[in-house]
C-alpha positions in Angstrom: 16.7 -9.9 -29.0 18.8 -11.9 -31.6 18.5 -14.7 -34.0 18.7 -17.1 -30.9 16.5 -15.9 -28.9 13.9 -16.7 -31.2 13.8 -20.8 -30.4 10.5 -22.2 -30.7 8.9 -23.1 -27.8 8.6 -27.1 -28.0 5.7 -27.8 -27.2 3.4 -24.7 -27.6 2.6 -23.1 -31.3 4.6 -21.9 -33.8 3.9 -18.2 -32.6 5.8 -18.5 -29.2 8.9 -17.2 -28.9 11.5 -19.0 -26.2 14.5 -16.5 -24.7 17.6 -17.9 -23.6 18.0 -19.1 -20.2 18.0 -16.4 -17.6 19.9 -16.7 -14.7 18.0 -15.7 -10.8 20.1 -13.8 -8.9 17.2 -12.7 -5.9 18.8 -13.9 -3.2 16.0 -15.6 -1.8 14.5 -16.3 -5.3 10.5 -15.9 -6.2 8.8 -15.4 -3.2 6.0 -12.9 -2.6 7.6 -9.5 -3.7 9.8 -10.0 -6.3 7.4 -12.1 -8.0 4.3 -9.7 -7.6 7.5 -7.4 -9.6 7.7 -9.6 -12.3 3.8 -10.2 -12.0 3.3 -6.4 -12.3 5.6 -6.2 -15.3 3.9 -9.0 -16.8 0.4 -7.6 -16.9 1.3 -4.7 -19.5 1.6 -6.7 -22.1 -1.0 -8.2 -24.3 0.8 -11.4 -25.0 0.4 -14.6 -22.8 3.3 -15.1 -21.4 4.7 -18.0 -19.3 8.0 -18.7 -17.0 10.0 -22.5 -18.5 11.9 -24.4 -15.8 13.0 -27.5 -17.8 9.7 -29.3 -18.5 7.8 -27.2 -16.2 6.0 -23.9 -17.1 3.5 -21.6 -15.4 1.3 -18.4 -16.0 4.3 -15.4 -15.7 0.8 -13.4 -15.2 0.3 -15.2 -11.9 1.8 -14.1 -8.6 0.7 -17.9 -7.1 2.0 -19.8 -10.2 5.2 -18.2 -9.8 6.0 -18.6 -6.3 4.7 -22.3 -7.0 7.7 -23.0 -9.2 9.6 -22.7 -6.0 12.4 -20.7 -7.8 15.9 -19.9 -6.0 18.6 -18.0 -6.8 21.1 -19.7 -9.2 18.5 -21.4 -11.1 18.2 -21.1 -14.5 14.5 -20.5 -16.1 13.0 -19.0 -19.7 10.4 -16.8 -20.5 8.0 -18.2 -23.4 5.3 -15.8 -25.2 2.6 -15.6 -27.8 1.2 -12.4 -28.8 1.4 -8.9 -30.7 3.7 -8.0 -28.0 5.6 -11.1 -27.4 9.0 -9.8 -28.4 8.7 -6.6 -26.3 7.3 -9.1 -23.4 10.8 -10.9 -23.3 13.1 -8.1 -23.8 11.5 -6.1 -21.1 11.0 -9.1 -19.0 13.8 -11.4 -19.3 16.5 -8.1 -17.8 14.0 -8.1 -14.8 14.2 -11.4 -14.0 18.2 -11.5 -14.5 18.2 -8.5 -11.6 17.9 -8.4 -8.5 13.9 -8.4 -7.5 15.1 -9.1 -3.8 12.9 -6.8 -1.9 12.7 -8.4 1.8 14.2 -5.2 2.9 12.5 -2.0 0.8 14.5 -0.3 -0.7 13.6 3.0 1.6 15.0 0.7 4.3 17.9 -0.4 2.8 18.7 3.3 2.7 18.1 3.5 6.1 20.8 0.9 6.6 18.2 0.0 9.8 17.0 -3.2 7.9 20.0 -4.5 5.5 18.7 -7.9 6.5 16.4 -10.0 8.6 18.1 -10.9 11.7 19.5 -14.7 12.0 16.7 -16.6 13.0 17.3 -18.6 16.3 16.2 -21.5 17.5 16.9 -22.3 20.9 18.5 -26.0 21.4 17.0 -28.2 23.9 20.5 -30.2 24.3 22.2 -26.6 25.9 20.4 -27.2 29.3 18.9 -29.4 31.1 15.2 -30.2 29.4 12.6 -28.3 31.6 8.9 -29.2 30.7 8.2 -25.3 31.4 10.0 -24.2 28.2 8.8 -24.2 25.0 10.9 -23.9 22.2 10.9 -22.1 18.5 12.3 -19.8 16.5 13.4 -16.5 17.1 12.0 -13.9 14.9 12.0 -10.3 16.4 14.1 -9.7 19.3 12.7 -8.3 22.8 11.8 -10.1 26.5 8.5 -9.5 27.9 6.3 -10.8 31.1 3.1 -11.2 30.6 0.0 -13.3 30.5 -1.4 -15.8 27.2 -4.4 -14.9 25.3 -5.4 -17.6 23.0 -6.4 -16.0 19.7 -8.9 -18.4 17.5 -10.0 -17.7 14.1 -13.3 -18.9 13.7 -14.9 -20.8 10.4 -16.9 -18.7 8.0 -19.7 -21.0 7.2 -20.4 -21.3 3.2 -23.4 -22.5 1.2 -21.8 -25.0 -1.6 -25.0 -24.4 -3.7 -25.1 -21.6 -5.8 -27.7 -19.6 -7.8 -26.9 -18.9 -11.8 -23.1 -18.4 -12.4 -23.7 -14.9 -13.3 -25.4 -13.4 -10.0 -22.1 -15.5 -8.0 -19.7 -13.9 -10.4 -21.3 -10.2 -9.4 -21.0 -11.5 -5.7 -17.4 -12.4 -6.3 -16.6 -9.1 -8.2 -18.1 -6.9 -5.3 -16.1 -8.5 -3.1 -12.8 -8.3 -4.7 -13.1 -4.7 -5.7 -14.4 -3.7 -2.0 -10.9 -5.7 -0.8 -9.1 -4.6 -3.5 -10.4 -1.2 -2.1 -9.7 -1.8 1.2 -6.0 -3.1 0.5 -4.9 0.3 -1.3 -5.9 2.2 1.4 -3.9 -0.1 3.8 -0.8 0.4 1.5 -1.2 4.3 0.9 -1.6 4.7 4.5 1.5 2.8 5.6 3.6 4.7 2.6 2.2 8.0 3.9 3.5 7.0 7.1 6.6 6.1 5.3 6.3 2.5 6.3 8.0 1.2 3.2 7.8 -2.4 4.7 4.0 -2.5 5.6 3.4 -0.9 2.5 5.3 -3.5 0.4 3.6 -6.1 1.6 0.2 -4.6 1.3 1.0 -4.2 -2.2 2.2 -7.7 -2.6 -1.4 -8.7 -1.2 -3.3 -6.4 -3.6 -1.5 -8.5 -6.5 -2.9 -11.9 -5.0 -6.8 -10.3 -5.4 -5.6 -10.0 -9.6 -4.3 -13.7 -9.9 -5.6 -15.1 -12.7 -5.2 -19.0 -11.7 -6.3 -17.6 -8.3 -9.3 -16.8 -10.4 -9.7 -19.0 -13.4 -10.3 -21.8 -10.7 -13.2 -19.7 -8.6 -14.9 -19.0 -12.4 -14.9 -22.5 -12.9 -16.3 -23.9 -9.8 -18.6 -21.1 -9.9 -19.8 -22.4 -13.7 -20.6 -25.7 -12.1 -22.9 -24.4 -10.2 -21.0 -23.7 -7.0 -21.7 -20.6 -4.7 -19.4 -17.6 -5.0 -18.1 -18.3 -1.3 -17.6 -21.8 -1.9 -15.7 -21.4 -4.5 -13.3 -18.8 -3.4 -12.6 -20.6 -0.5 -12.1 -23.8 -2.3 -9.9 -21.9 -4.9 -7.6 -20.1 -2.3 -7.5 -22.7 0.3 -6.1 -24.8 -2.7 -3.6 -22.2 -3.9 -2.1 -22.1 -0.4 -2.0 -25.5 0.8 0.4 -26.1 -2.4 2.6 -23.0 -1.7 2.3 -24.8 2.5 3.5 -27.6 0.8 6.9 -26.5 -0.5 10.4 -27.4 0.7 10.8 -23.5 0.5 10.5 -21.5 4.3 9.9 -18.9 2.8 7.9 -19.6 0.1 5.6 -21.8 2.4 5.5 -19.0 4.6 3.6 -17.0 2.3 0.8 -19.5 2.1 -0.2 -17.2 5.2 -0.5 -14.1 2.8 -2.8 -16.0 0.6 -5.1 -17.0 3.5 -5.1 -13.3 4.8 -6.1 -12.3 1.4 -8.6 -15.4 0.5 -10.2 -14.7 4.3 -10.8 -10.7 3.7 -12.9 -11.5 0.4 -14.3 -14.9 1.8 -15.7 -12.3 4.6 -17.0 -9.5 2.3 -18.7 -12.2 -0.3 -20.5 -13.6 3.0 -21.2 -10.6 5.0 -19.5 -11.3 7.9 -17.6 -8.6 10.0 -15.1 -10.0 12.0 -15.0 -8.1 16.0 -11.9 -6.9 16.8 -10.2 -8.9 19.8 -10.3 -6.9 23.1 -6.6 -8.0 24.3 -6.1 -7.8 27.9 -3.3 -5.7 29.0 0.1 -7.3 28.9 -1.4 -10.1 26.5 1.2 -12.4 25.0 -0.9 -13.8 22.3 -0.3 -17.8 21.0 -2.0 -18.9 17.6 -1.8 -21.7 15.0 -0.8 -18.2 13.0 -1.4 -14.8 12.5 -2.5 -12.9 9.4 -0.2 -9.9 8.2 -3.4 -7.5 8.4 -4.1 -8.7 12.1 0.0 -8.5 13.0 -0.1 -5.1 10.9 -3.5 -3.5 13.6 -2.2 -4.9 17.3 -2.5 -2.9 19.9 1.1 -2.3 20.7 -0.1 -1.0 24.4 -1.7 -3.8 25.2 0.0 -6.7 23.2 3.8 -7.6 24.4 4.2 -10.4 22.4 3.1 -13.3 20.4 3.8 -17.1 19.2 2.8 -19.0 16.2 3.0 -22.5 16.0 3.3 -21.9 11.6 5.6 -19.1 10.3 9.1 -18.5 9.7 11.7 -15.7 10.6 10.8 -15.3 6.8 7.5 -14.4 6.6 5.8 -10.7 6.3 4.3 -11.6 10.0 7.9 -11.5 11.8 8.4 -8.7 9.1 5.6 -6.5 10.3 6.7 -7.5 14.3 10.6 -6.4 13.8 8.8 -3.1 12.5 6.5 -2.9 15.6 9.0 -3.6 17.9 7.4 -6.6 19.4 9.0 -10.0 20.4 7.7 -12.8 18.5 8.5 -16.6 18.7 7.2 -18.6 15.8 7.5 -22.4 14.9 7.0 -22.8 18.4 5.6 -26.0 20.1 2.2 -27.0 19.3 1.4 -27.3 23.2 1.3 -23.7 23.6 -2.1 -24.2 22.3 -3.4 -26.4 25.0 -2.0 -23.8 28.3 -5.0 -22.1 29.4 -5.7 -18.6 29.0 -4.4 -16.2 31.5 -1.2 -18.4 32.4 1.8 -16.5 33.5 4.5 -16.3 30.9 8.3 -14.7 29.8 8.3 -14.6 25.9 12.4 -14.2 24.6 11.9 -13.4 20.9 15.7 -13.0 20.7 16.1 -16.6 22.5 13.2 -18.4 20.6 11.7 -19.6 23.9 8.2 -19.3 26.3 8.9 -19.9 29.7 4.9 -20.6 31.3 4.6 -19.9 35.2 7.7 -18.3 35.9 9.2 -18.2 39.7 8.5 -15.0 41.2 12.3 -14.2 41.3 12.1 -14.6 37.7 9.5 -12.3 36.9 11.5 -9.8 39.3 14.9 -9.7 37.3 13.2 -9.8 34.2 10.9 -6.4 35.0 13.7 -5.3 36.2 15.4 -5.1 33.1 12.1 -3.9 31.4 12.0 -1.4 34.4 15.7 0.1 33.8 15.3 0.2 30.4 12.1 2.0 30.8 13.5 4.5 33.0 16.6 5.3 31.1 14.3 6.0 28.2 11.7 8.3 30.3 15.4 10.3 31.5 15.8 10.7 28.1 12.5 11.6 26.4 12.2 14.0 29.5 15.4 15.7 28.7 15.2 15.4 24.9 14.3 18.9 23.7 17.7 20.3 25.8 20.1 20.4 23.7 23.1 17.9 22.9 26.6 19.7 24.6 29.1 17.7 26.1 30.4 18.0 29.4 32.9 20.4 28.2 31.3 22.8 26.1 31.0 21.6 22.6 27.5 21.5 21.0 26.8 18.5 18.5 23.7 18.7 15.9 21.3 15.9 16.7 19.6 15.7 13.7 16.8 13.2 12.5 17.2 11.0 9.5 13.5 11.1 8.2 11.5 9.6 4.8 8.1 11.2 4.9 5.6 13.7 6.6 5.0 11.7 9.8 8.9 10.8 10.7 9.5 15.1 10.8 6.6 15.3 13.1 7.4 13.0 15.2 11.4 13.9 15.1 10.2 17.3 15.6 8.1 16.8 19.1 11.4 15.0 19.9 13.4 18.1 19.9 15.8 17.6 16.9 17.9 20.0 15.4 16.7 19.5 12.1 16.6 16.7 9.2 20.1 15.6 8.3 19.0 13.7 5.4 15.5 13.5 3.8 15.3 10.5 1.6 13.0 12.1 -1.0 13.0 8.3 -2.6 9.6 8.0 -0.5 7.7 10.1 -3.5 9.6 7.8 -6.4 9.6 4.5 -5.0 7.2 1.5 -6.0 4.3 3.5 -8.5 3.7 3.8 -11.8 5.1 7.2 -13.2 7.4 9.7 -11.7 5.7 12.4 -8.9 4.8 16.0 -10.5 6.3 19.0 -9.1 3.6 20.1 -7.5 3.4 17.0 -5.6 6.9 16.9 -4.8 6.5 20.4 -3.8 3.8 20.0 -1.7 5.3 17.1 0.5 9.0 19.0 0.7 6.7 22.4 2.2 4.8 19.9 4.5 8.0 18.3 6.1 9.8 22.2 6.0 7.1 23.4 8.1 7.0 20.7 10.2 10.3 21.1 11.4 10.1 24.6 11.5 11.7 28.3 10.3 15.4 28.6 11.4 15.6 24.4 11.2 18.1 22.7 8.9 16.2 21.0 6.2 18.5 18.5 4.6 16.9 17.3 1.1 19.2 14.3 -0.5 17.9 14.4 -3.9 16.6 11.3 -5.8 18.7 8.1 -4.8 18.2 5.7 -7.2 19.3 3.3 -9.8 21.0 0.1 -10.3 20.4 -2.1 -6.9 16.9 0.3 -6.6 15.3 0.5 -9.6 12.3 2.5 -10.6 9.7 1.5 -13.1 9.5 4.5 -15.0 13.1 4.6 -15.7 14.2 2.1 -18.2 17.7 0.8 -17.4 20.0 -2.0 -18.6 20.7 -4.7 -16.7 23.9 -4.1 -14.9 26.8 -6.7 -13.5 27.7 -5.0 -10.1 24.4 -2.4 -9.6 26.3 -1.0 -6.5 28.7 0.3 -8.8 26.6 1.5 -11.6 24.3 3.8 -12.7 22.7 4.8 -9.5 22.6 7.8 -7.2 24.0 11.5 -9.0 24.8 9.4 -11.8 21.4 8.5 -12.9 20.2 11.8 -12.2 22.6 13.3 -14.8 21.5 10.8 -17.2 17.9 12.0 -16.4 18.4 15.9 -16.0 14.6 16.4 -16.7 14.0 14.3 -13.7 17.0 16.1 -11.3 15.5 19.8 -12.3 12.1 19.0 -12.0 13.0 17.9 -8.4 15.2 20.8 -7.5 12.1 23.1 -8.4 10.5 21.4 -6.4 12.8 21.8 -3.3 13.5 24.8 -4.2 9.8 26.0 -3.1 10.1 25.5 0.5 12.7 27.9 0.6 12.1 30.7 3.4 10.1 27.8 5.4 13.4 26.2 7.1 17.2 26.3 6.5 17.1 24.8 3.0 20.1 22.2 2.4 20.4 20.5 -0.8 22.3 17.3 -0.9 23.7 15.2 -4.2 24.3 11.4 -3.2 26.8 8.9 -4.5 29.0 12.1 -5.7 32.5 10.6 -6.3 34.4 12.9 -8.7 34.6 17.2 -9.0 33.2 16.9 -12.3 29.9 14.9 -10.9 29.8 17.5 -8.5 30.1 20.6 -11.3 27.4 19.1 -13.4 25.1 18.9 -10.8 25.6 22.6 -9.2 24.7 23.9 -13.0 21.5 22.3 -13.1 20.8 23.6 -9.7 21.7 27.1 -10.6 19.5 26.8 -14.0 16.6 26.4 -11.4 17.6 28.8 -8.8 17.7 31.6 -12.1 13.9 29.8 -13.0 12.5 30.1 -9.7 14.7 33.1 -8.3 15.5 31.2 -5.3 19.4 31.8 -3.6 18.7 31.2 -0.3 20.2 27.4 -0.2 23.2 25.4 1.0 24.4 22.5 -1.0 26.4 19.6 0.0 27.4 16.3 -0.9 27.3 13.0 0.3 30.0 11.0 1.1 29.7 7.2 0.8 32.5 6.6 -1.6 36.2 6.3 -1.0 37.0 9.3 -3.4 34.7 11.8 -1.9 36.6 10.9 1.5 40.0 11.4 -0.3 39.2 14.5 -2.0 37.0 16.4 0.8 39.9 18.9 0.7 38.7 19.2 -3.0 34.9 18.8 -2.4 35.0 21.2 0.8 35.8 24.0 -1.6 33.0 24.2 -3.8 30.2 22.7 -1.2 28.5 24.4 2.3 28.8 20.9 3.6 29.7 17.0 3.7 27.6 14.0 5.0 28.2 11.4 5.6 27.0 8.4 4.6 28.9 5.2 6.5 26.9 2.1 5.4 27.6 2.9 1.3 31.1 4.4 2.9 31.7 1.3 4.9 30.8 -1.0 2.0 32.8 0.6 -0.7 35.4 0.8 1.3 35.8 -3.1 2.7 34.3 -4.3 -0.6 31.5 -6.2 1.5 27.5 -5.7 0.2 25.9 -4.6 3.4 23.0 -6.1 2.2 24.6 -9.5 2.4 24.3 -11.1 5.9 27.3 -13.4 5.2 29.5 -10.5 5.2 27.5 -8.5 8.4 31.0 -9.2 10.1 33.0 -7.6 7.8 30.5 -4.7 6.8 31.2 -2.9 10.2 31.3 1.0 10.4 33.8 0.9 13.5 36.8 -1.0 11.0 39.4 1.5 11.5 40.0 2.2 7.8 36.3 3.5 7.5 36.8 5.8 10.6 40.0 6.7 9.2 38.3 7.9 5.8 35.6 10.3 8.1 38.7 11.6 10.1 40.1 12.4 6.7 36.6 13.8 5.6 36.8 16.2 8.8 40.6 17.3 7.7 39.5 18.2 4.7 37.0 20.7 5.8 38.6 22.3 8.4 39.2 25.6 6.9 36.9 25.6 4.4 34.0 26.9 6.4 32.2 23.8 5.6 31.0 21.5 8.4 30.2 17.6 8.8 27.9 15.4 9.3 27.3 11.5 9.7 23.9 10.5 8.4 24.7 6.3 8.5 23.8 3.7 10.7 26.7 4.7 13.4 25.2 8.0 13.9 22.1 6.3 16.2 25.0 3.8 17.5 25.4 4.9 21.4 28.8 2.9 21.4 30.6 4.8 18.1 28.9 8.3 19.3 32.5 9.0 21.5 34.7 8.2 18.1 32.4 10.4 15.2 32.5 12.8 17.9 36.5 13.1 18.5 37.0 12.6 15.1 35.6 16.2 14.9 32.1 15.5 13.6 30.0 18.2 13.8 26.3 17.1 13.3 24.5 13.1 14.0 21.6 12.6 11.6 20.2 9.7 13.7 17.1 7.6 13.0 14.1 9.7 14.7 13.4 7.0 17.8 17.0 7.4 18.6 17.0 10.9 18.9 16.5 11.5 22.8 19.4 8.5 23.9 22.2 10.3 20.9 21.7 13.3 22.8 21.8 11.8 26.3 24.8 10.3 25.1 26.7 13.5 23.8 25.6 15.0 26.9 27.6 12.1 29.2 30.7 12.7 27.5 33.6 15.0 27.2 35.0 16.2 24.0 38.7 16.0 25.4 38.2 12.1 26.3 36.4 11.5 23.1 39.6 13.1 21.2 41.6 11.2 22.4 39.7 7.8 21.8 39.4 8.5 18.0 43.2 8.9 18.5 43.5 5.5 20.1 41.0 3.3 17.0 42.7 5.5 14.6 45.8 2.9 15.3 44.0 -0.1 16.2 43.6 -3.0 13.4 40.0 -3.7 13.6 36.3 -3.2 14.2 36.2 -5.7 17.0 39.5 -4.3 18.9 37.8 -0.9 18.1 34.3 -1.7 19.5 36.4 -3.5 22.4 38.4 -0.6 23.6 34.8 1.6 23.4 33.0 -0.7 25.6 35.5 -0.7 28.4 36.7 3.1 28.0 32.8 4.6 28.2 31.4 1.5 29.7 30.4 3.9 33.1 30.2 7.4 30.9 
């Protein structure tokens, strides 16, 4: 920090130190996550430390003060500390702050390309149709249709004493309780990552950091010295805490008031000994609430619940977050009459429309289980047909491989007859902790996943994908401009050799339990690609292992240019359309103002794999696609004529990619990629696919 960073703070001591200002660039500024980041960051240091936005300040140390401030992105705020550690404090935190701390979509999912952002949320408009008092309108916030019947769920009060006994015995009731939650909370979030549910997880985490607030708890302590009960005063304290984060013009900083209740109830609970039942849903249960907790959302029975509306909530908030991941339409903001329909009514829930439609005619009902029927059917054809194997109609086999990030994803890929793992995202053992995994570790997941899919198997390990727009903790970097085109990827893991080769022994050692493939991402020149291949062979000497295939991926326009180059020194090419298709149309995928121009059909992206292809033929080196298109039914026909050899698809896709390879013919799909190759853009491309295979 300079001379002018050093600015007294006006109105605290001569010890503070002010930074300059700090510009937010989160897209949707301080809500939950990134400011349980900065929160987190915060916490190491000794010195009290506090966020300035003009005359306004709060505790940086406090997730709830800083979502409070209501923060969005292209304000302007400064950090302000006092302490033995005060300069490190700002220098560490004030490059934090100026990066992206956006974390809506994890960064495991971003790499997915599944989730680059939440879906517009839709509300439907009264004034399109006719009014019809059967309707009742909200927002949309995870797609789906359903029929089924409403179950109203309730929460019911937990009765407090205000009364306390001496402040000590109520602060050991409150400290049982927290560390019991705070218990119960980190097994909820190692669970989900285990299960490689980066989202779930995330938010978990986010709710562990609420149980550590120290306004959150400075305000229980004091009502607690007064002579208040430990329940009592929780309660008072978080009910407090999240009727002012309610209370904001913010969506989605209101909507995380419902995070704080979640949190506030679980210890509210454990400090009064009450165990909440679980609801016994009815089958086909379309549940209406004034809201729903995350935990709640994060435990329904997806077998029995089809559905749900909230009255509170947001497209926003981690409820519709965990109900996109579960795969269940949900309606929120919806009419506060849904309340008063009685229990067992009849009703259609659109979560893509925004709308519940109560006592439905019975022709209704029919043509919408009709759609639920087909669908149902085409999926049962193609789970029961799944473990065949993917040839078109004319003889040539296509890899249907799985695109997994953890243990369970290879299990469950496995029992659906893949051909292997396409791309492992080992980024599931680096992301959101504390220090980098050990080998062993590593080791011991990599051997898990290898067996899992079995000897004679493809095992594709992409080695650690990192950097720049997904930082790790443990690695310090410099803030940087444009992080999509900085140090991330093979780049950072040349700058961190000791990171790269203690990962490669670790891969290394499930050699002999699968076809072990080792994959460099975000290569773009020969000489990335040389550097890396040395510290590969330095392990392979260490640990005597030969027995691997290396590849690259290919997400940049260079790789794609030079895969006549590339094919030479590598066993194979992947790859990798949504970085390919956003290099290449300068668009962040991760933007959704740009989702229209971010498409993986625009003819110059296909044109860059069908160069990719060229460039192997001959070299005994075959292709694959790993990106979102792969699990794309309609773009299957063009990857496949533009000579593609292998689809690394996302692992629920797997049994309709193969279905779909096996309803084609290589000869028609030839000549289709010969047809987009000419056409001007994604929508005439994704046009001429829909009418040419509309009936394959």
């Amino acid at each position: 920090m300079n001379q002018s960073d050093e600015v007294r703070h006006e109105s605290a001591i001569d010890s503070w130190l002010l930074s300059d200002e700090i510009t937010i660039i989160s897209p949707n500024g301080f809500h939950a996550r990134p400011a349980a980041r900065l929160v987190t960051a915060a916490k190491k240091f000794r010195a009290e430390i506090r966020l300035v936005r003009g005359e306004g300040s709060c505790n940086a140390k406090s997730v709830v003060a800083v979502m409070g401030m209501a923060l969005d992105q292209g304000q302007k705020v400064r950090l302000s500390a006092s302490g033995s550690d005060a300069r490190e404090a700002i220098d560490t935190l004030a490059p934090l702050i100026a990066g992206d701390l956006e974390e809506e979509a994890p960064a495991e999912e971003k790499a997915r390309g599944e989730v680059s952002a939440p879906p517009a949320a839709t509300r439907a408009d009264a004034s399109e149709e006719p009014p019809n008092p059967n309707i009742f309108r909200g927002i949309g916030a995870s797609p789906g249709i359903g029929v089924g019947v409403l179950y109203r769920v309730v929460r019911k009060d937990i009765e407090v004493e205000e009364k306390g006994e001496s402040p000590q015995t109520e602060r050991d009731n409150l400290s049982r309780a927290l560390g019991v939650a705070k218990q119960q909370l980190t097994e909820l979030e190692d669970k989900m990552r285990v299960q490689a549910d980066a989202g779930k997880a995330a938010i978990f985490a986010a709710h562990l950091e609420l149980l550590d607030d120290p306004d959150l708890l400075d305000e229980a302590n004091k009502l607690i010295s007064g002579g208040k009960s430990a329940a009592f005063s929780w309660q008072a304290a978080f009910k407090e805490q999240a009727s002012r984060l309610a209370g904001l013009a913010s969506e989605l900083l209101a909507a995380r008031a419902a995070d704080l209740e979640d949190v506030g109830r679980r210890v509210l609970m454990l400090i009064a000994g009450v165990k909440e039942e679980k609801e016994d849903y009815p089958a086909e249960s379309i549940l209406v609430a004034e809201d729903l907790a995350p935990s709640d959302t994060a435990s329904l029975d997806r077998g029995r619940v089809i559905g749900f509306c909230t009255v509170r909530g947001g497209a926003t908030s981690h409820v519709s977050i965990l109900a996109r991941s579960l795969g269940i339409p949900a309606v929120v903001g919806i009419d506060h009459a849904v309340l008063e329909l009685p229990a067992g009514t009849q009703a259609i829930i659109d979560g893509t429309s925004g709308t519940l439609l109560k006592n439905p005619d019975a022709g209704e009902v029919t043509r919408i289980r009709g759609i639920q029927d087909e669908h149902a059917a085409r999926r049962a054809s193609q789970l029961a047909e799944t473990l065949r194997p993917a040839v078109t109609s004319d003889g040539r086999r296509i890899e249907v491989a799985a695109n997994v990030s953890g243990l369970s994803d290879a299990q469950q890929a496995s029992s659906l007859g893949c051909d292997g793992v396409g791309l492992l995202r080992s980024e599931f053992l680096f992301l959101e902790r504390e220090n980098a995994p050990s080998e062993e570790e590593q080791a011991s997941a990599y051997m898990a996943i290898a067996d899992a899919i079995g000897p004679g198997l493809p095992l594709v390990v992409r080695t650690l994908d990192v950097g720049g727009d997904k930082p790790l903790r443990y690695i310090e970097q410099a803030h940087e401009e444009n992080p999509f085109l900085g140090v991330r990827g093979i780049r950072l893991c040349l700058e961190r050799a000791d990171i790269l080769a203690a990962q490669l022994r670790a891969i290394l050692r499930s050699a002999g339990r699968c076809g072990l493939h080792i994959m460099f991402p975000m290569v773009s020149t020969i000489g990335e690609l040389a550097r890396a291949k040395k510290i590969l062979r330095e392990q392979q000497l260490a640990t005597g292992v030969n027995d691997v295939k290396v590849g690259i991926m290919v997400e940049v326009p260079s790789a794609a240019i030079l895969a006549r180059h590339f094919a030479k020194e590598v066993d194979f090419l992947s790859i990798g359309t949504n970085d390919l298709t956003q290099y290449t149309l300068a668009a962040d995928r991760g933007n959704a103002k740009l989702a229209n121009i971010a498409d993986g059909l625009d003819p110059s992206v296909l044109a860059l794999i069908g160069e990719t292809v060229q460039g192997a033929d001959g070299n005994d080196c075959w292709v694959g696609v790993c990106g979102g298109i792969a699990s794309d039914p309609l773009a299957v026909p063009v990857l496949i004529g533009l000579g593609v050899n292998e689809l690394s698809v996302s692992v629920p896709a797997i049994p309709a990619i193969k279905a779909r390879v096996r309803e084609l013919s290589f000869s028609d799909c030839r000549r289709a990629a010969e047809a987009v190759l000419d056409m001007a853009s994604a929508e005439e491309v994704r046009e001429y696919l829909r009418n040419k295979f509309q009936t394959v």
